[in-house]
C-alpha positions as CSV (number, residue, x, y, z in Angstrom):
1,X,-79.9,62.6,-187.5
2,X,-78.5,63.9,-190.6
3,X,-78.7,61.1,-193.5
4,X,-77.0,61.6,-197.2
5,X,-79.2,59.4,-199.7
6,X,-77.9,57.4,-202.9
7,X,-80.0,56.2,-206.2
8,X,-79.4,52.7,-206.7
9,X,-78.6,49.8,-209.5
10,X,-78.5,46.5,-210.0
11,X,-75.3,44.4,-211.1
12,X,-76.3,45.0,-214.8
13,X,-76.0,48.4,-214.2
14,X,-79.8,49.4,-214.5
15,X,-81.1,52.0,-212.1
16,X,-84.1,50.5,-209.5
17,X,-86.6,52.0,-208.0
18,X,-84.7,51.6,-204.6
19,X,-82.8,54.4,-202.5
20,X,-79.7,53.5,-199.9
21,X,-79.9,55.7,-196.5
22,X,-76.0,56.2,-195.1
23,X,-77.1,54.1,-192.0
24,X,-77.7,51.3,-194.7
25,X,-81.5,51.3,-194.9
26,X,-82.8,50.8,-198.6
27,X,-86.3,52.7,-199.3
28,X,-88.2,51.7,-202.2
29,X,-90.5,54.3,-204.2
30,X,-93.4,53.8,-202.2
31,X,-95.5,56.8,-201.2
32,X,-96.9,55.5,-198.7
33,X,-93.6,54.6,-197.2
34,X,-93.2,56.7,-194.2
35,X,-89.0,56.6,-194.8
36,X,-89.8,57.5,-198.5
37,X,-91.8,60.6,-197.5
38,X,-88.8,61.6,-195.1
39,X,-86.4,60.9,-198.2
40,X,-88.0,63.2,-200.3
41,X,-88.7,66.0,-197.5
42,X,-84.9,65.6,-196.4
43,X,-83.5,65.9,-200.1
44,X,-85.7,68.6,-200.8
45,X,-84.6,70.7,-198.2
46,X,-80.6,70.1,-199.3
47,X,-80.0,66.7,-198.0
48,X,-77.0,65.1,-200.3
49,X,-78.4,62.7,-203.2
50,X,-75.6,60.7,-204.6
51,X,-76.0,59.3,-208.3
52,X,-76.0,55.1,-208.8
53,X,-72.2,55.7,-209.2
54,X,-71.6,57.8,-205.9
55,X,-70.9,61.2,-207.7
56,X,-73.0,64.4,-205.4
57,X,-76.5,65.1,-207.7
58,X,-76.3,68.7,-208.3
59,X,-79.6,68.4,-209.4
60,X,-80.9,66.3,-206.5
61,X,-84.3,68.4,-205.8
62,X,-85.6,68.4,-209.5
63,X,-85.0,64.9,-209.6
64,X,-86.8,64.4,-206.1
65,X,-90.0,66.3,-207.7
66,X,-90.3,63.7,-210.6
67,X,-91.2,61.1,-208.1
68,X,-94.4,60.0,-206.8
């Protein structure tokens, strides 16, 4: 299953450490997280990362590589 990714925030507008699946699942930053590791493989190899405000990350994989 192909899944597009999106950063998220809170109401306040401040970015978490939380990331939104399509299907609706939300995956903290949690290495040991099996659907984190799967985020960052997928994203990595050109799966779509949207920004906290929905616009495509053209930058999606050197973001990816700042996490743990």
């Amino acid at each position: 299953m192909n899944f597009t990714y999106k950063k998220s925030k809170t109401v306040d507008g401040i970015e978490n450490q939380v990331i939104l699946r399509s299907d609706g699942a939300c995956i903290p930053f949690n290495p040991a997280n099996t659907d984190y590791a799967n985020f960052k493989k997928e994203v990595l190899a050109g799966a779509e990362l949207q920004d906290a405000d929905g616009n495509v990350m053209t930058d999606a994989s050197a973001f990816t590589a700042t996490l743990p």
